[in-house]
C-alpha positions in Angstrom: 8.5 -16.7 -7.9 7.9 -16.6 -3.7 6.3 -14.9 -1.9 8.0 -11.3 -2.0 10.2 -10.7 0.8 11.4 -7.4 0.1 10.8 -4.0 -2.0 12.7 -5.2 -5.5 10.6 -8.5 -5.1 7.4 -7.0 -4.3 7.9 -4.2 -7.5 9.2 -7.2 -9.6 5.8 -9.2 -8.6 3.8 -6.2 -9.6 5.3 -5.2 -12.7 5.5 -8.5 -13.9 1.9 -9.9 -13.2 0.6 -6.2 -14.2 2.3 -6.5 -17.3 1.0 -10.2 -18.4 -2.2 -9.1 -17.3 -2.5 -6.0 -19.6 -1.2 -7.6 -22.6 -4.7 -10.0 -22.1 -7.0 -7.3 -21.4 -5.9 -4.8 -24.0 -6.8 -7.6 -26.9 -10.3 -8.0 -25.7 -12.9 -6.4 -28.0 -15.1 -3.9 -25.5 -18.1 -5.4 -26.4 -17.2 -8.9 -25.0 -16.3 -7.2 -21.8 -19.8 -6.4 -20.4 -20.7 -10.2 -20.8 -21.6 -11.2 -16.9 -19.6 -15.1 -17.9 -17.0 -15.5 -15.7 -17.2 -16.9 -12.5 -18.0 -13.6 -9.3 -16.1 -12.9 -6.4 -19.2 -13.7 -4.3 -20.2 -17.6 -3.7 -22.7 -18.3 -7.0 -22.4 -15.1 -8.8 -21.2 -14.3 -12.2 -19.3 -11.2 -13.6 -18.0 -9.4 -16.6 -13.9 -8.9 -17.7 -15.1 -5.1 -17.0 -16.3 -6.2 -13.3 -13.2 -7.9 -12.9 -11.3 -4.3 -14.3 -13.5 -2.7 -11.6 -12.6 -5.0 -8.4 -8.6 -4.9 -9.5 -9.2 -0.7 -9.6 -11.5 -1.0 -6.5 -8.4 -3.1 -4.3 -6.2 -0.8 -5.7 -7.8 2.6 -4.4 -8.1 0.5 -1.0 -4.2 0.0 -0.8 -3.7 4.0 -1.5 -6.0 5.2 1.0 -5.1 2.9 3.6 -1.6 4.6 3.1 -2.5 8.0 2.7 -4.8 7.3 5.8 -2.2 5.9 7.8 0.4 8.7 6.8 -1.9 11.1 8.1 -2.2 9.5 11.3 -6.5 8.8 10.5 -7.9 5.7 11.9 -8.4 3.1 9.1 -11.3 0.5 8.8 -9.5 -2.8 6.9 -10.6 -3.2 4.8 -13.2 -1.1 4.2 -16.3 0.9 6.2 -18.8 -1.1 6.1 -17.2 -4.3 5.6 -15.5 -7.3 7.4 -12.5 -9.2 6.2 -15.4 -12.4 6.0 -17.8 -9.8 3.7 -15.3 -9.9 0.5 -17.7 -10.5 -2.1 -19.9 -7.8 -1.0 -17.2 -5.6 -0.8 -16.5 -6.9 -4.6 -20.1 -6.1 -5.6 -19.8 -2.7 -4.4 -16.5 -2.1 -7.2 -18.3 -3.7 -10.0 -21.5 -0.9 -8.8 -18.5 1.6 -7.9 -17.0 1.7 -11.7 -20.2 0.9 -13.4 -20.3 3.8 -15.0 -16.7 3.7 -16.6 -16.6 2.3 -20.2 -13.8 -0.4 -21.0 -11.2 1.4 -22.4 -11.9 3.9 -19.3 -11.5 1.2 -16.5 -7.9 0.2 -18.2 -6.8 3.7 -18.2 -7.8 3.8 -14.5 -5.9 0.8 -13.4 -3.2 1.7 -15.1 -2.8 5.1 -13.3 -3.7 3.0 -9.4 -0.8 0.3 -10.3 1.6 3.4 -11.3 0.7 4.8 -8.0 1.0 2.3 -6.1 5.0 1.3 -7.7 5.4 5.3 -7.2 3.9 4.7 -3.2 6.8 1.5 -3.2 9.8 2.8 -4.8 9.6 6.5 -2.2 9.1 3.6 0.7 12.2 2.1 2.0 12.5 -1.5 2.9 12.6 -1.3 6.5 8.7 -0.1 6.6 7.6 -2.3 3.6 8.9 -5.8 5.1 10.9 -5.2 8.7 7.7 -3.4 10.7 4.3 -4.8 11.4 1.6 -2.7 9.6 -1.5 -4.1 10.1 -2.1 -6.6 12.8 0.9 -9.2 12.1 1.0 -8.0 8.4 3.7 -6.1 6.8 3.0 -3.1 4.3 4.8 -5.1 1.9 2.4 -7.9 2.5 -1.0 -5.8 2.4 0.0 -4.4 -1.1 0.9 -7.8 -2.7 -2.2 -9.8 -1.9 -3.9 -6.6 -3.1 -2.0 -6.2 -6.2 0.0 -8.7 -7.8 -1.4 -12.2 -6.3 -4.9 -10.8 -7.6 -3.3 -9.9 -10.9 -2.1 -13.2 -11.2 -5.5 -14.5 -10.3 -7.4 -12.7 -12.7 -5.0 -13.2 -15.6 -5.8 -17.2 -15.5 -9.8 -16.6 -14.9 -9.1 -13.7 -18.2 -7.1 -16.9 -20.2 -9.5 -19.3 -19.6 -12.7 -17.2 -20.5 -10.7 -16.5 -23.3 -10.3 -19.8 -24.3 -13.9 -20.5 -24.1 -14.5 -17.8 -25.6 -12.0 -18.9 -29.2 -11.0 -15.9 -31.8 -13.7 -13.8 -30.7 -12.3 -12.8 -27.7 -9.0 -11.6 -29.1 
């Protein structure tokens, strides 16, 4: 499917990639996810399936508090404090330190409850601010929460498939 271009498409997107993406990681034994073998979000690094849990989460929590941020009229630094748009895989290292802590089954249950607040933020949004109304820079609300939900769920679903496929039986 394009791009989304309005509120249905954009909770279609998320549901659906979400979905497909779920389905992978639920099969993989937790053991197998702490394995640092696929390929980092920073240029010549290498991370585990929980890392990649932890940078999905981490994006996430980003997309909520910019809202809640910008609903209470707060400045906010996109994308982070701290960080520049050209400093994403440090900002990537900091969710794989951020949800360190969290074991697998853990970091699913987490992700889980960001994606349902995120559809939850969508569906009490109406169209008009989501897609008609710039919300950052030339970007649309809409926009911002797509390329920081369902295009990286997409993303990490093929890097999940092909480690998986590397991987054979063992990985689920």
């Amino acid at each position: 499917m394009p791009v989304p271009q309005n509120k249905q498409e954009l909770i279609f997107e998320i549901e659906t990639h979400y979905a497909k993406l779920k389905k992978d990681l639920e099969t993989i034994p937790p053991a197998l996810t702490v394995e640092k073998e696929l390929e980092g979000h920073a240029k010549g690094t290498l991370m585990s399936v929980a890392d990649l849990v932890a940078y999905l989460l981490g994006w996430g929590a980003l997309v909520l508090k910019w809202h809640h941020q910008k609903e209470q009229n707060e400045p906010v630094d996109f994308p982070e404090t701290g960080y520049k748009w050209n400093e994403l895989g440090k900002l990537a290292q900091k969710f794989y330190a951020d949800y360190d802590h969290l074991d697998y089954p853990t970091l699913l249950s987490q992700l889980d409850a960001v994606v349902q607040q995120i559809l939850e933020l969508i569906h009490k949004t109406d169209n008009h601010v989501l897609y008609e109304q710039p919300w950052y820079d030339k970007w649309t609300q809409g926009k911002m929460i797509q390329l920081n939900t369902s295009s990286p769920y997409k993303n990490a679903r093929s890097r999940v498939r092909k480690w998986k496929k590397a991987k054979g039986d063992q990985a689920g």
